[in-house]
N, C-alpha and C positions, 0 to 999 in steps of 0.2 A: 554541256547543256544544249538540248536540242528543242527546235519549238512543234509542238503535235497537234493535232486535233482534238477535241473532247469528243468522244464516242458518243454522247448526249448530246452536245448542245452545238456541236463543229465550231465552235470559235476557237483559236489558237490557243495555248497553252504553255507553260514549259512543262517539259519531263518530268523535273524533279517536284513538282506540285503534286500535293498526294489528294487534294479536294481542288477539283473545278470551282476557280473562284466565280464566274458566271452564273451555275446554276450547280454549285455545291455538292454534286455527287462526287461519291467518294473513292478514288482512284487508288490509294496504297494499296489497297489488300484486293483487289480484282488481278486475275494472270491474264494475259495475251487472248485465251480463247474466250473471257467474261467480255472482255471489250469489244471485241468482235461480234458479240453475239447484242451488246447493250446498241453498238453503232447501226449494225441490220436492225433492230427492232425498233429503233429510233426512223431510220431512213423509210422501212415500212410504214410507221404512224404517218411519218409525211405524203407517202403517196396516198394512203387511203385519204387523207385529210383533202388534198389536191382531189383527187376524186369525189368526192361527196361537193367540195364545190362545184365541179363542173356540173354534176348532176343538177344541182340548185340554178346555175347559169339556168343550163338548157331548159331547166322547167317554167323561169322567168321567162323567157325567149318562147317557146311555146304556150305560155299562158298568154304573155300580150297578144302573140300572133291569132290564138285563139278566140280569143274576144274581141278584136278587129274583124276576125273572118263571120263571126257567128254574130256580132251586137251592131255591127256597122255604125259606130256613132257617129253623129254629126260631123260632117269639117269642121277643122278650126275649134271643138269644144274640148274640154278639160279629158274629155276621155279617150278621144283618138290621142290627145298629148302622151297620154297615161300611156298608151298602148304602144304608141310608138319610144317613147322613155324607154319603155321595158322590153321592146325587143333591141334596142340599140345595146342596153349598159348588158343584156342577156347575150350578145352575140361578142362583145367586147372580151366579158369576164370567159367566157367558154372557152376564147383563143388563146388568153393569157395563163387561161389554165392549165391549156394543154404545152403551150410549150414551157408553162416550171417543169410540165410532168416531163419534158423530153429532157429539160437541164439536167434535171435529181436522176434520172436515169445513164443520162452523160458521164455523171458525177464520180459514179463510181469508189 
């Protein structure tokens, strides 16, 4: 009995489990090259997913920055907060994105 990954969901497993108790896809009747092919398509969704946050980052991060540059609101009023809020949690999530994205590529 050996312990493997689930092609879908990568949480450990054993071999002889014919359904991912995690998330219940069904493992007996798939051969070598099904799973292979379920794991890249799985590992895909995630980077595009990774990606589409980053994008959403950067757009928060350019939108604050944008409306700082262009509305100059008051010191100290709820909208430079606003602006600066959202260029900080926007420059945060951008970097944290990118290095899942460089982990899942590590991953292999």
């Amino acid at each position: 009995m050996a312990i493997i990954s689930c092609p879908q969901c990568q949480k450990s497993i054993s071999d002889k489990h014919t359904a991912c108790p995690h998330c219940n896809i069904t493992l007996g009747d798939m051969d070598a090259n099904a799973k292979q092919r379920l794991a890249s398509r799985t590992k895909m969704q995630q980077h595009q997913s990774l990606m589409n946050q980053s994008f959403i980052a950067l757009l928060l991060f350019l939108g604050g920055f944008l409306v700082l540059y262009w509305q100059h609101p008051t010191p100290g009023s709820w909208q430079q907060t606003a602006c600066y809020t959202a260029i900080g949690v926007g420059v945060v999530w951008y970097l944290v994105n990118r290095v899942r994205l460089v982990f899942l590529k590590r991953k292999n």
